[in-house]
PDB file of N, CA, C, O and CB in Angstrom:
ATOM      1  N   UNK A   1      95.134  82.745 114.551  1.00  0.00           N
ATOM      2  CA  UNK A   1      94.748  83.756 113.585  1.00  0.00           C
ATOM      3  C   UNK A   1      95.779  83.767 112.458  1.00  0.00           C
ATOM      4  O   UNK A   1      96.963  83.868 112.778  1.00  0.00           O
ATOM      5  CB  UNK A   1      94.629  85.157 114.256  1.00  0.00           C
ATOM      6  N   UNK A   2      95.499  83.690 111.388  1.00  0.00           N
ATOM      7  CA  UNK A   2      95.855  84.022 110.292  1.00  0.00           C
ATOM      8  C   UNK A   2      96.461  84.862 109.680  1.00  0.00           C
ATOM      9  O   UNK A   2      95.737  85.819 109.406  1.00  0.00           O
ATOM     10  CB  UNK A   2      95.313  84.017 109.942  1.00  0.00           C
ATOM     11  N   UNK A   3      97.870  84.989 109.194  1.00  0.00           N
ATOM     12  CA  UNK A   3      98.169  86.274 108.558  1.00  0.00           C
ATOM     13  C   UNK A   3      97.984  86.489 107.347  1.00  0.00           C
ATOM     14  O   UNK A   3      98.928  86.153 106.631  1.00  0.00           O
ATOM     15  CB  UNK A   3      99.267  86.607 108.676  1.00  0.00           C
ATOM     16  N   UNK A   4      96.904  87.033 106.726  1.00  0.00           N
ATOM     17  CA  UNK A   4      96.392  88.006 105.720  1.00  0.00           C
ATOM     18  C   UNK A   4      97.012  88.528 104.797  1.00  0.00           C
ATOM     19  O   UNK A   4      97.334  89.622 105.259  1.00  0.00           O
ATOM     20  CB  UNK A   4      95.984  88.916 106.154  1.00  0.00           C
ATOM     21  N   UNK A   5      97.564  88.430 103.331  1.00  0.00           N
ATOM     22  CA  UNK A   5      97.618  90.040 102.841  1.00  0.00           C
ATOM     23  C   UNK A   5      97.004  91.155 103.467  1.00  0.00           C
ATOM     24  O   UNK A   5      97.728  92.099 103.784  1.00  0.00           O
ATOM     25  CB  UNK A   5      97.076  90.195 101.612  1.00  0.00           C
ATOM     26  N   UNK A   6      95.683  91.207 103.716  1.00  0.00           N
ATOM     27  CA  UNK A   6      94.897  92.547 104.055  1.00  0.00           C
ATOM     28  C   UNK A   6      95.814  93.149 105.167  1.00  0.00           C
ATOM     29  O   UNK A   6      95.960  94.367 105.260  1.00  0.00           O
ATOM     30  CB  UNK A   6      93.205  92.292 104.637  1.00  0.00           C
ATOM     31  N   UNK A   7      96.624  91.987 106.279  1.00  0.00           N
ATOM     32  CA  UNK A   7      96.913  93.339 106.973  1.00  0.00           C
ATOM     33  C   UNK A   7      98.646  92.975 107.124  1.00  0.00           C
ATOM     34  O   UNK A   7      99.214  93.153 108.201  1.00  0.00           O
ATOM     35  CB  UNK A   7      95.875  93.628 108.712  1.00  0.00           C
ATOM     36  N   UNK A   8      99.221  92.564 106.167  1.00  0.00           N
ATOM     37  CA  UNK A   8     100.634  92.885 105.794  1.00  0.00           C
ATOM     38  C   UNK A   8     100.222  93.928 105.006  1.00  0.00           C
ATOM     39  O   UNK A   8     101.077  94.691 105.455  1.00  0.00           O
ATOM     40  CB  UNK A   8     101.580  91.764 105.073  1.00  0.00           C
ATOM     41  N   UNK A   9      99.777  94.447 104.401  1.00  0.00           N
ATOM     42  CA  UNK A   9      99.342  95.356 103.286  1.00  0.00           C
ATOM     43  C   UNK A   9      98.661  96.897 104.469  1.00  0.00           C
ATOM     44  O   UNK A   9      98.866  98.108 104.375  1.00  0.00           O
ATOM     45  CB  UNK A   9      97.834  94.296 102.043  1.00  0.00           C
ATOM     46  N   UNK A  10      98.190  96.431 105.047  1.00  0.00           N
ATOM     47  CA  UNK A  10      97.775  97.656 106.659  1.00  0.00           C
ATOM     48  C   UNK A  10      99.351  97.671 107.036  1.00  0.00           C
ATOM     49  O   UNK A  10      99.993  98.629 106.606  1.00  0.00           O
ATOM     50  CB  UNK A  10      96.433  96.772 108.498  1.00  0.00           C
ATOM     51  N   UNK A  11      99.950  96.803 107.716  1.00  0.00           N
ATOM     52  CA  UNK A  11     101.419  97.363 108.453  1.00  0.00           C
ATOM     53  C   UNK A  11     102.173  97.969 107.438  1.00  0.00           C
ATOM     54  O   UNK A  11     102.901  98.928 107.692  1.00  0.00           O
ATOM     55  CB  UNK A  11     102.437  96.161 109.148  1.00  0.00           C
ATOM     56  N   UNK A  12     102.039  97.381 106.028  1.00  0.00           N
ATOM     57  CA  UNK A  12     103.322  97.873 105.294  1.00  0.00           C
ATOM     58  C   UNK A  12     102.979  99.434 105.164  1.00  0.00           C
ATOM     59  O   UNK A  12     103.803 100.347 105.106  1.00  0.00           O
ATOM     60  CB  UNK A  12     103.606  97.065 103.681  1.00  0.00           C
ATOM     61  N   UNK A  13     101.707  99.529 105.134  1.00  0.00           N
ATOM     62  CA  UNK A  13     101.174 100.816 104.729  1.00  0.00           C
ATOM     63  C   UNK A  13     101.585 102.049 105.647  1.00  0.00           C
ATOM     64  O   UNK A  13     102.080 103.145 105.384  1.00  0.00           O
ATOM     65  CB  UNK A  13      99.669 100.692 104.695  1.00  0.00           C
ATOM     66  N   UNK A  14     101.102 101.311 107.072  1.00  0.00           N
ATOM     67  CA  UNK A  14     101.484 102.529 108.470  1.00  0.00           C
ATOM     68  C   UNK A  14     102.698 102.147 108.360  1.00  0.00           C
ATOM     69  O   UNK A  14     103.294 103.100 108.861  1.00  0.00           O
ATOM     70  CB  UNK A  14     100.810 102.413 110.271  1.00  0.00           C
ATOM     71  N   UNK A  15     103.517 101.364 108.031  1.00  0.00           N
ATOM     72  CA  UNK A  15     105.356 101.592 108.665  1.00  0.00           C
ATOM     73  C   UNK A  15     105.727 102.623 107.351  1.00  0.00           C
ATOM     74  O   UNK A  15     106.597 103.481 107.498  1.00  0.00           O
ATOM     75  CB  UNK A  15     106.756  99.619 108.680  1.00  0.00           C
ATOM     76  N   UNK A  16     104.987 102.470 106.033  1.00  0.00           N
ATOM     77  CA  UNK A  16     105.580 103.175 104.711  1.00  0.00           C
ATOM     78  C   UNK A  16     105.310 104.289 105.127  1.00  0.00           C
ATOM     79  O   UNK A  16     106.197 105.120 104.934  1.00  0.00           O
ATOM     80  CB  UNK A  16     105.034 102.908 103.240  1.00  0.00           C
ATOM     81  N   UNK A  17     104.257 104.695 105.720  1.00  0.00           N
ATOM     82  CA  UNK A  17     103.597 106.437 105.806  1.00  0.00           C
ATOM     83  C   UNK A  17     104.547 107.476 106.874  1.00  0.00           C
ATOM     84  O   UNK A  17     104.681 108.698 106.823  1.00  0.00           O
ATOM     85  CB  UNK A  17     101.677 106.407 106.641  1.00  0.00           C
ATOM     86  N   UNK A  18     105.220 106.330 107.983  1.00  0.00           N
ATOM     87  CA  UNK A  18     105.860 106.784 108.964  1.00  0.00           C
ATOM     88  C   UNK A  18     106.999 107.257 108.915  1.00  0.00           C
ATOM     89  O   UNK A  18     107.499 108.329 109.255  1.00  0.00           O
ATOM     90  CB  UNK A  18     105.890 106.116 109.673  1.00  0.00           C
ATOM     91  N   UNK A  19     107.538 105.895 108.229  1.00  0.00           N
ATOM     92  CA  UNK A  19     108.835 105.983 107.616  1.00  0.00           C
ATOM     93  C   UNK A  19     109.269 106.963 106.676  1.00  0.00           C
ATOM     94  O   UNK A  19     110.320 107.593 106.557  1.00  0.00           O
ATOM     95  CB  UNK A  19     109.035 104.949 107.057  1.00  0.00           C
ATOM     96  N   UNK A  20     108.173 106.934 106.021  1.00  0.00           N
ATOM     97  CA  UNK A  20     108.592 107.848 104.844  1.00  0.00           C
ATOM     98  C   UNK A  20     108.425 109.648 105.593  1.00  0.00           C
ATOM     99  O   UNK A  20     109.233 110.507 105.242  1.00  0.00           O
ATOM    100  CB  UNK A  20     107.288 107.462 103.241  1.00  0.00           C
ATOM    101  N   UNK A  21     107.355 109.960 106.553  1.00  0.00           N
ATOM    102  CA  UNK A  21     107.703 111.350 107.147  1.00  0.00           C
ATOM    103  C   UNK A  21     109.224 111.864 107.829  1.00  0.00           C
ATOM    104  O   UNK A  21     109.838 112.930 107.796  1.00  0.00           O
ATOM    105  CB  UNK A  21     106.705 111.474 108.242  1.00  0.00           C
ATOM    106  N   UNK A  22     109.570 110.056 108.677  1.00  0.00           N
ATOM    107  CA  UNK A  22     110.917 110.392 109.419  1.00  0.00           C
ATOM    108  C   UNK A  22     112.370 110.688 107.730  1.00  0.00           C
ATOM    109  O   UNK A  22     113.374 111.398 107.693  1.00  0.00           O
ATOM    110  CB  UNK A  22     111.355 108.468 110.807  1.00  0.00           C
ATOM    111  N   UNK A  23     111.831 109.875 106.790  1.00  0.00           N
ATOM    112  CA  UNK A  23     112.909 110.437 106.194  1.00  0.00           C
ATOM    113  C   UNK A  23     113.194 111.654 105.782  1.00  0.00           C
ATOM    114  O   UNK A  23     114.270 112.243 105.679  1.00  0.00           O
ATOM    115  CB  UNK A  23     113.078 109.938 105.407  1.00  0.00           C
ATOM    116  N   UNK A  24     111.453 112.150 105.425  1.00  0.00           N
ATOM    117  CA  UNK A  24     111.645 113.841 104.967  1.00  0.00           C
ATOM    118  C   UNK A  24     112.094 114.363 106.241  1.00  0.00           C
ATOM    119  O   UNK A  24     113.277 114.635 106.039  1.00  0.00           O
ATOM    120  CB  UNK A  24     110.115 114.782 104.401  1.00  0.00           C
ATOM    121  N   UNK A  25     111.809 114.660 107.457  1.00  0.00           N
ATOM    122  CA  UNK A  25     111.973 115.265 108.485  1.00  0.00           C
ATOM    123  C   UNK A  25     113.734 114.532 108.917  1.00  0.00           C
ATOM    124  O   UNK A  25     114.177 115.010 109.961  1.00  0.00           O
ATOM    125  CB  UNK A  25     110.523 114.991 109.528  1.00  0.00           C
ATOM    126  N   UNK A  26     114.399 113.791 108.424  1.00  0.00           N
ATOM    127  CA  UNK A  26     115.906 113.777 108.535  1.00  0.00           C
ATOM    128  C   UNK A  26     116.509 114.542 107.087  1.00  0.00           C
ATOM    129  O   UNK A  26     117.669 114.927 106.937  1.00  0.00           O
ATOM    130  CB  UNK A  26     116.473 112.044 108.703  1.00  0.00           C
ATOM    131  N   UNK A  27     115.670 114.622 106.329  1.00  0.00           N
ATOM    132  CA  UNK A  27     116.503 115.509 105.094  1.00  0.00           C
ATOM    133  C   UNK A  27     116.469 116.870 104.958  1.00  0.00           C
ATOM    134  O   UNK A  27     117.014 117.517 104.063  1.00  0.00           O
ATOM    135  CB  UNK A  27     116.085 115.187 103.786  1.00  0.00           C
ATOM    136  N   UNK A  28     115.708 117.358 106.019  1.00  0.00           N
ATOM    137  CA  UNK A  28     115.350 118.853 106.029  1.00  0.00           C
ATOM    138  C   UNK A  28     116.460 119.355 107.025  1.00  0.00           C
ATOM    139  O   UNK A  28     116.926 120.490 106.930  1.00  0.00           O
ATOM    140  CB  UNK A  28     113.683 119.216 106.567  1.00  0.00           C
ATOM    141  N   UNK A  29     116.903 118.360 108.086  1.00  0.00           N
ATOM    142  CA  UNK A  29     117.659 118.941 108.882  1.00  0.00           C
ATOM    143  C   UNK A  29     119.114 118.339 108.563  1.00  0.00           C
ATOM    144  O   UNK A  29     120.100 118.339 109.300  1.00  0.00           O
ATOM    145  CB  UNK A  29     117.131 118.782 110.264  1.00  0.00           C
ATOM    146  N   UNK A  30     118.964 117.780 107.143  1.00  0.00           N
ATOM    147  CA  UNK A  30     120.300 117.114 106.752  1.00  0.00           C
ATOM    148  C   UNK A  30     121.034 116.259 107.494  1.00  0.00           C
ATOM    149  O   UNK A  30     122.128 116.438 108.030  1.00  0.00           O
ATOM    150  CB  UNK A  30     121.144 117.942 106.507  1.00  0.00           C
ATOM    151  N   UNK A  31     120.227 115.178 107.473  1.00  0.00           N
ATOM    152  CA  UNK A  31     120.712 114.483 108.361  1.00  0.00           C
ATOM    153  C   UNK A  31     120.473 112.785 107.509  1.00  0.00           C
ATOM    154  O   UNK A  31     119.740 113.047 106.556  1.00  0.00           O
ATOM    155  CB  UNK A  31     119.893 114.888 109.902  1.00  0.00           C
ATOM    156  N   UNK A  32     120.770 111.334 107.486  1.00  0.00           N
ATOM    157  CA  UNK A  32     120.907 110.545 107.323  1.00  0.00           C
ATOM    158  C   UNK A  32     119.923 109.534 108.637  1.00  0.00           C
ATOM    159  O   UNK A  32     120.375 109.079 109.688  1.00  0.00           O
ATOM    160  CB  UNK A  32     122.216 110.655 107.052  1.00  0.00           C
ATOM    161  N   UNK A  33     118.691 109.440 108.174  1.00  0.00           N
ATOM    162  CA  UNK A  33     117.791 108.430 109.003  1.00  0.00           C
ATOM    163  C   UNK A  33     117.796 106.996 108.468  1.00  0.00           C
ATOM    164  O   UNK A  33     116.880 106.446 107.856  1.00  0.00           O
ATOM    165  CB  UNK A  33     116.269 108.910 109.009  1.00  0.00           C
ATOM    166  N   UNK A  34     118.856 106.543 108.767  1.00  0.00           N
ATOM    167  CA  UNK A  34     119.034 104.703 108.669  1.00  0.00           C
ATOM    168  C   UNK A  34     117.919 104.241 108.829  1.00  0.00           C
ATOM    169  O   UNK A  34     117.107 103.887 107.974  1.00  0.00           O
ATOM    170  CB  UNK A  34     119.937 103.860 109.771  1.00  0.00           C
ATOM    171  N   UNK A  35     117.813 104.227 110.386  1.00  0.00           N
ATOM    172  CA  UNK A  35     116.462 103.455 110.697  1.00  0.00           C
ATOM    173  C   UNK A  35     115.094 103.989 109.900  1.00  0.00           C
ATOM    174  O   UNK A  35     114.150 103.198 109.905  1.00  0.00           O
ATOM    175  CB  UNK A  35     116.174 103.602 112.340  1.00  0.00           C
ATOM    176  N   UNK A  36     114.944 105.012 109.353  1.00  0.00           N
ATOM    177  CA  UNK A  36     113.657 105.414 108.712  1.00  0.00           C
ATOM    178  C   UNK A  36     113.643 104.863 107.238  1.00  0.00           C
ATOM    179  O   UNK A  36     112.697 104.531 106.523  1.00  0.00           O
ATOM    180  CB  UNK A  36     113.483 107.040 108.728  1.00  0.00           C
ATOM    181  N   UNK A  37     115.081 104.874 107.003  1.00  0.00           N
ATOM    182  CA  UNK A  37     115.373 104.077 105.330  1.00  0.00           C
ATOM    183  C   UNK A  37     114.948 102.695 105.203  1.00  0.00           C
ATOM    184  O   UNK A  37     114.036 102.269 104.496  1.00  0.00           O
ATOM    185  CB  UNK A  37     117.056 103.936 104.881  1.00  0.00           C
ATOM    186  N   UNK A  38     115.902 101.893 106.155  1.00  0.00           N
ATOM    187  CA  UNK A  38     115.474 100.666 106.702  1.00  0.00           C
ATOM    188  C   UNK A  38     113.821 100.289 106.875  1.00  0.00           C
ATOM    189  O   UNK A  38     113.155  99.412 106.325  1.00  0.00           O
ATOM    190  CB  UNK A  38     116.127 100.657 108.006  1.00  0.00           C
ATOM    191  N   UNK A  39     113.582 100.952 107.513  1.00  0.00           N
ATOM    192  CA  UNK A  39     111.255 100.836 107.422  1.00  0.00           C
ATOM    193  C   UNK A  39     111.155 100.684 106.363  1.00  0.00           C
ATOM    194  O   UNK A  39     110.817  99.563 105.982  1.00  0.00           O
ATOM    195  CB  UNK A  39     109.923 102.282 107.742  1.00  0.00           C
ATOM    196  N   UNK A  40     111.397 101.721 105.410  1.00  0.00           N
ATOM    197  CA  UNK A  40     110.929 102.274 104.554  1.00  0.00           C
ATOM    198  C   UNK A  40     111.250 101.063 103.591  1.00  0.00           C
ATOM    199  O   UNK A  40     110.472 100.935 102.646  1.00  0.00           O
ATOM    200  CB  UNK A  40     111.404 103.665 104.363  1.00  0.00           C
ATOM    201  N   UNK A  41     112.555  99.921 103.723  1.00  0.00           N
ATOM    202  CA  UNK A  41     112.170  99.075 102.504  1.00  0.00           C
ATOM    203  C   UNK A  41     111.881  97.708 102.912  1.00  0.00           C
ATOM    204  O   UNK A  41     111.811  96.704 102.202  1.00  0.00           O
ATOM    205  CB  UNK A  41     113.278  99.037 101.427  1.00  0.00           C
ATOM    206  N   UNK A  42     111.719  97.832 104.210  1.00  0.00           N
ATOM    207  CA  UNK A  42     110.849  97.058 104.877  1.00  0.00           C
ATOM    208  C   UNK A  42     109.302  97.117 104.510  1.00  0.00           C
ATOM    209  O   UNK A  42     108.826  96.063 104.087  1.00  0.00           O
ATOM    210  CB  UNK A  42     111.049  97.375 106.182  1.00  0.00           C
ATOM    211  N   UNK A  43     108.518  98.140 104.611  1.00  0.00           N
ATOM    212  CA  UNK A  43     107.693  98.593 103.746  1.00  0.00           C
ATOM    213  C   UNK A  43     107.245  98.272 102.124  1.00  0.00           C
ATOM    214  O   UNK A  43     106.171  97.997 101.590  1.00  0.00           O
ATOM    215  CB  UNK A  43     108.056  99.579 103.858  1.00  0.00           C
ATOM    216  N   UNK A  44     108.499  98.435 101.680  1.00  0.00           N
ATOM    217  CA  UNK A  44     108.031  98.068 100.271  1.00  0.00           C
ATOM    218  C   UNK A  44     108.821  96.991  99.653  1.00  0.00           C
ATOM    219  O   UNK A  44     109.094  97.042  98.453  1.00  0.00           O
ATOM    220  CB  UNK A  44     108.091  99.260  99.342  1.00  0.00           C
ATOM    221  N   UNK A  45     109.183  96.072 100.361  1.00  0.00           N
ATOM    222  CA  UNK A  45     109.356  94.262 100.563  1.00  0.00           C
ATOM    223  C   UNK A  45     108.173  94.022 100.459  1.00  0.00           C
ATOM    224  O   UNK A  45     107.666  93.617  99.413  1.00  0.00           O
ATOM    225  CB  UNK A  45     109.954  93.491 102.006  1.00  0.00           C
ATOM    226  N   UNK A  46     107.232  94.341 102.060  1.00  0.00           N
ATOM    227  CA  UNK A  46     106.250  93.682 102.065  1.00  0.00           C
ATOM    228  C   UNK A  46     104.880  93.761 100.884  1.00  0.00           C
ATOM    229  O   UNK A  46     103.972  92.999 100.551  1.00  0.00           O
ATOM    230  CB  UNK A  46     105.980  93.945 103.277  1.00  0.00           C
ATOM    231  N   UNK A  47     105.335  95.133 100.505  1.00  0.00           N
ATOM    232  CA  UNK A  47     103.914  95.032  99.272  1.00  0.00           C
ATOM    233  C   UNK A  47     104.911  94.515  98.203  1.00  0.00           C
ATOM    234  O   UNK A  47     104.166  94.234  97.264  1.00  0.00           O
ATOM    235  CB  UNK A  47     102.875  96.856  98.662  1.00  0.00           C
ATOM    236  N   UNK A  48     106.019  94.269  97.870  1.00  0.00           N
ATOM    237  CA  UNK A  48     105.721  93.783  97.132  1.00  0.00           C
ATOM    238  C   UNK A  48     105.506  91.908  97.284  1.00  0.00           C
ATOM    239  O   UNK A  48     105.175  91.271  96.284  1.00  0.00           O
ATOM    240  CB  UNK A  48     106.518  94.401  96.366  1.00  0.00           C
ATOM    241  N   UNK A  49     105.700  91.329  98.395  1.00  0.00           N
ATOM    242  CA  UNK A  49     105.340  90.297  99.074  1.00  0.00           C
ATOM    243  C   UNK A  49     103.730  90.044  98.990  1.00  0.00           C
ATOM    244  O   UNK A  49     103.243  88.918  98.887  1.00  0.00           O
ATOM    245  CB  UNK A  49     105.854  90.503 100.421  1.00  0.00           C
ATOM    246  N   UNK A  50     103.134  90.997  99.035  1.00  0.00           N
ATOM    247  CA  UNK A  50     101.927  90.916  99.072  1.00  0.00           C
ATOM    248  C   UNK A  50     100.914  91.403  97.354  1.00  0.00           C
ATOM    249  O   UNK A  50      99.759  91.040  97.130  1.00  0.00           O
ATOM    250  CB  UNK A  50     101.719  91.837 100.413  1.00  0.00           C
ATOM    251  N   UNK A  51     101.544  92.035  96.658  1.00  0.00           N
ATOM    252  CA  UNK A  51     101.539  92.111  95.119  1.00  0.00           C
ATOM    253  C   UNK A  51     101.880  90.620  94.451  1.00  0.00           C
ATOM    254  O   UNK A  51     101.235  90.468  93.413  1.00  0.00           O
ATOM    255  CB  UNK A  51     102.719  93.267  94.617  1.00  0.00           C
ATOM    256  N   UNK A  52     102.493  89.797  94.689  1.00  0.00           N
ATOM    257  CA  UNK A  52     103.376  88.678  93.996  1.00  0.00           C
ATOM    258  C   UNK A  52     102.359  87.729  94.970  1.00  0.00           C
ATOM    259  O   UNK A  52     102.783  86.587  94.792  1.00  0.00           O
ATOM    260  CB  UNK A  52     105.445  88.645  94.226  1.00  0.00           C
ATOM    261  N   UNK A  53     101.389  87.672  95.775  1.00  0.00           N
ATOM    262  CA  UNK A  53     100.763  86.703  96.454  1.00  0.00           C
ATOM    263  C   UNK A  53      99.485  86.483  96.247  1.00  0.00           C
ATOM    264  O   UNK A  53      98.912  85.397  96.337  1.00  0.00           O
ATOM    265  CB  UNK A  53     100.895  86.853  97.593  1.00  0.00           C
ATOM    266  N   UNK A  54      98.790  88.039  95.826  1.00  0.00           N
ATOM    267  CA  UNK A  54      97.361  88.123  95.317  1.00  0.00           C
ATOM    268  C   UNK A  54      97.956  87.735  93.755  1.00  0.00           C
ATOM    269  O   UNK A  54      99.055  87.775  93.203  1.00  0.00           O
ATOM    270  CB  UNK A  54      96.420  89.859  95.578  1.00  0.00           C
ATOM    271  N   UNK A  55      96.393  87.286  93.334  1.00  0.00           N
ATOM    272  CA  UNK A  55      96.721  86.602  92.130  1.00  0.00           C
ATOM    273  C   UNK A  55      95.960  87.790  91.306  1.00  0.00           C
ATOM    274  O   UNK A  55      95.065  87.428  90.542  1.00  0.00           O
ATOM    275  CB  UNK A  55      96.157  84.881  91.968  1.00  0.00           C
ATOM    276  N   UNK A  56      96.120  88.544  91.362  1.00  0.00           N
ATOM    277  CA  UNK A  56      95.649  89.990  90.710  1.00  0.00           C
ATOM    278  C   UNK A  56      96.789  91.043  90.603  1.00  0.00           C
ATOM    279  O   UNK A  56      97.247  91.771  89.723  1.00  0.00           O
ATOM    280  CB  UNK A  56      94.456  90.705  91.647  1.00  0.00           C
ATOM    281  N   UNK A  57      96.989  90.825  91.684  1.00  0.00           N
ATOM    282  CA  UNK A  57      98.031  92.051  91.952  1.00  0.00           C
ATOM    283  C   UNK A  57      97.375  93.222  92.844  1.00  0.00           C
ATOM    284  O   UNK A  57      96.259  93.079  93.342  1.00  0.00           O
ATOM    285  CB  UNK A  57      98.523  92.759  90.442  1.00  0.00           C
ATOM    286  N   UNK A  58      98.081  94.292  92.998  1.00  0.00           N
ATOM    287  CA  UNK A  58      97.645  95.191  93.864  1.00  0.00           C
ATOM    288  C   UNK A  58      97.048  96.291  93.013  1.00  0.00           C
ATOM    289  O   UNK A  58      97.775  96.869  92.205  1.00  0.00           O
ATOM    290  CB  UNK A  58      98.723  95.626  94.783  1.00  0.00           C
ATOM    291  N   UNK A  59      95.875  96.592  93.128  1.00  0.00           N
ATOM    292  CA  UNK A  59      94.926  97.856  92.510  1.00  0.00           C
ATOM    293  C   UNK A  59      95.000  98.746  93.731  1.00  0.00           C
ATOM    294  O   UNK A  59      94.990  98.301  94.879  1.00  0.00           O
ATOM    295  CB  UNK A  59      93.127  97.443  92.045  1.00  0.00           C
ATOM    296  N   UNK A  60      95.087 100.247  93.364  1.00  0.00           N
ATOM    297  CA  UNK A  60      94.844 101.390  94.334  1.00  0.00           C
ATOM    298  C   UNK A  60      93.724 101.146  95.468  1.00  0.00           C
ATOM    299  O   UNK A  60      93.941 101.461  96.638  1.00  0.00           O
ATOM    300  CB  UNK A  60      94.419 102.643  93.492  1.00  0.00           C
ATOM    301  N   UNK A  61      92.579 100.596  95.069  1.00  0.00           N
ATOM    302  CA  UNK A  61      91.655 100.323  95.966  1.00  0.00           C
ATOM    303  C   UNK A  61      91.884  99.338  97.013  1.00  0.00           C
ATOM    304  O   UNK A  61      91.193  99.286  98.031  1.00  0.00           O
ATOM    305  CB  UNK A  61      90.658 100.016  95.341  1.00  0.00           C
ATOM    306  N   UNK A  62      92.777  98.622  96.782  1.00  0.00           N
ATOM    307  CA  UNK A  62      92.828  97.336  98.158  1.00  0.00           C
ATOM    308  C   UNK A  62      93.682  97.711  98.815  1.00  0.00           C
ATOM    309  O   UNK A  62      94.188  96.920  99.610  1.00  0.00           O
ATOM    310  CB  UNK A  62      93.188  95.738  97.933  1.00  0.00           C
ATOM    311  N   UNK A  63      94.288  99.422  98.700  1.00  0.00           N
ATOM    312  CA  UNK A  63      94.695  99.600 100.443  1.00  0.00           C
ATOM    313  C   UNK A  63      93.429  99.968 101.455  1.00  0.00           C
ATOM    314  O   UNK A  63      93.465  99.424 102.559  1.00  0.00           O
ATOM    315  CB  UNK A  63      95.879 101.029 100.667  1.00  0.00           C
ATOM    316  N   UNK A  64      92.379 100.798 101.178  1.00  0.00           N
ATOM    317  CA  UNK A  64      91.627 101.293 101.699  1.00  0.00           C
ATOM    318  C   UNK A  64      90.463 100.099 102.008  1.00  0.00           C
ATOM    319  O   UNK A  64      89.914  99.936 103.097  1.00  0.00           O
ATOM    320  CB  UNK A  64      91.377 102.436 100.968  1.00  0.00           C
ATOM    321  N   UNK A  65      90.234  99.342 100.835  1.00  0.00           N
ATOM    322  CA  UNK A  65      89.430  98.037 101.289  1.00  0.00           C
ATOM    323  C   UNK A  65      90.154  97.104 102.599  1.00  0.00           C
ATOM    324  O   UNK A  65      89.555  96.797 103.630  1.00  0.00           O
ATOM    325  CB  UNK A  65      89.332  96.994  99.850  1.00  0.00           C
ATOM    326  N   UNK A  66      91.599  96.747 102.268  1.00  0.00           N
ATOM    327  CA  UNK A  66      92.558  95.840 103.581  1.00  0.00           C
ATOM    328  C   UNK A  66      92.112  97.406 104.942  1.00  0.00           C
ATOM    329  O   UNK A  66      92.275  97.136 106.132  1.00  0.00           O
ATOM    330  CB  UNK A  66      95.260  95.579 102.952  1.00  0.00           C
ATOM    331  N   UNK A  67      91.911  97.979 104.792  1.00  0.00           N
ATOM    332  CA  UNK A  67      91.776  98.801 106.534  1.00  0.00           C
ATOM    333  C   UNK A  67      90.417  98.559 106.961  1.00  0.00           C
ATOM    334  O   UNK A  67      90.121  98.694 108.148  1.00  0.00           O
ATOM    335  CB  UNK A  67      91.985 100.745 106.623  1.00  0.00           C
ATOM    336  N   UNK A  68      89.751  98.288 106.283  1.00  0.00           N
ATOM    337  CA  UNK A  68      88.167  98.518 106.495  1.00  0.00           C
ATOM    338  C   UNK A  68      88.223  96.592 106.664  1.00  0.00           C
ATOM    339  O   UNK A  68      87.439  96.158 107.509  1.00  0.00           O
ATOM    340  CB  UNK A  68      86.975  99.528 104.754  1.00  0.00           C
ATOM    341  N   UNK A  69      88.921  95.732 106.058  1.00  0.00           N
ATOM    342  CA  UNK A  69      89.397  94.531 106.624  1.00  0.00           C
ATOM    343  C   UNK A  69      89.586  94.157 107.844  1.00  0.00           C
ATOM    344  O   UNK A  69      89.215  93.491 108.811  1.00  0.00           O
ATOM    345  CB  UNK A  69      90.296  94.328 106.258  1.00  0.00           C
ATOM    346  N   UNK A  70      89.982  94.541 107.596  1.00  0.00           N
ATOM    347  CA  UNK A  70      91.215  94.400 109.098  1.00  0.00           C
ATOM    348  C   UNK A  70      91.129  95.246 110.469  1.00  0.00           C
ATOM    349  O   UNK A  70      91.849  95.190 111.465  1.00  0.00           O
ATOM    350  CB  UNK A  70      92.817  94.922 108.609  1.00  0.00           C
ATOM    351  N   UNK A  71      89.715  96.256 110.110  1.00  0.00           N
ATOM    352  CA  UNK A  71      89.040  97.012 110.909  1.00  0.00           C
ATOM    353  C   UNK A  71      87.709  96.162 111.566  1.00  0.00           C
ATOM    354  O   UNK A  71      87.354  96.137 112.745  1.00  0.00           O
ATOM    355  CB  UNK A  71      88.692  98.264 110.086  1.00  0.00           C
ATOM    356  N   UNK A  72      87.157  95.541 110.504  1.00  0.00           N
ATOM    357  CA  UNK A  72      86.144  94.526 110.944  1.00  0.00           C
ATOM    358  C   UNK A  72      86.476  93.412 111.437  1.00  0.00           C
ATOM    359  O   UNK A  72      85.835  92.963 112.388  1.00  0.00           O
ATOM    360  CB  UNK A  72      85.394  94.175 110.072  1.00  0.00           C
ATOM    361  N   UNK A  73      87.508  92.750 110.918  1.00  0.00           N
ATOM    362  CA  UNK A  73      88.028  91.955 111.788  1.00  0.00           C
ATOM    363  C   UNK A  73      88.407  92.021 113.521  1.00  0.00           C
ATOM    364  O   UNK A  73      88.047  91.199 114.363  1.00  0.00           O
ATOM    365  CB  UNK A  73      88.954  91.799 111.149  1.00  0.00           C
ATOM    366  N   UNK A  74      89.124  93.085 113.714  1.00  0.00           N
ATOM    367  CA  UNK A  74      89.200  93.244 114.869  1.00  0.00           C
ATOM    368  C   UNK A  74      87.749  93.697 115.840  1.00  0.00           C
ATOM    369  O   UNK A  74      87.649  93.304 117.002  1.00  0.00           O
ATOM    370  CB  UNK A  74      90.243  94.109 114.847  1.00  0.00           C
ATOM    371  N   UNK A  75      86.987  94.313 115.373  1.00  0.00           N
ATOM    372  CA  UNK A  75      85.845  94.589 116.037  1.00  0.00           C
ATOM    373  C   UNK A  75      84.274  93.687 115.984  1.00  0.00           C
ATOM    374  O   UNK A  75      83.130  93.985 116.325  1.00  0.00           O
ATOM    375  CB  UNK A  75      85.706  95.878 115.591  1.00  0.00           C
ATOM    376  N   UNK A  76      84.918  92.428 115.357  1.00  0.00           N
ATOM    377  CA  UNK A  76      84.133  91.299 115.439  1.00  0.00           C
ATOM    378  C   UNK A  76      84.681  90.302 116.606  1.00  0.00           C
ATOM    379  O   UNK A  76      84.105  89.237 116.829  1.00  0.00           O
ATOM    380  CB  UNK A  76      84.110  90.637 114.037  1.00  0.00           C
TER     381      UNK A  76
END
């Protein structure tokens, strides 16, 4: 199997969404979340890995199109 933009663009998305709650939820209690920082530009490596690979670039719509991807994919 193949690795995709569509679903480097799905992981970067769930590690960005995650990451990015653990950092608010370490800044509220003042605190320093390495590992949530770390995701977090892990995260936005990969889009931009995946921006610099499509020969378009990334439009708002091809996160929600890559899930519905990568959703059919797996349930085929």
């Amino acid at each position: 199997m193949e690795v995709t933009p569509d679903i480097l663009l799905v992981i970067a998305t769930i590690v960005g969404i995650f990451s990015f709650s653990s950092i608010v939820a370490g800044w509220t209690v003042r605190r320093w979340p390495i590992l949530a920082l770390i995701s977090f530009l892990i995260a936005a490596g990969l889009f931009a890995y995946v921006h610099v690979e499509l020969t378009d670039g990334i439009v708002p719509l091809d996160i929600p199109n890559a899930f519905i991807t990568v959703a059919a994919r797996i349930l085929n």
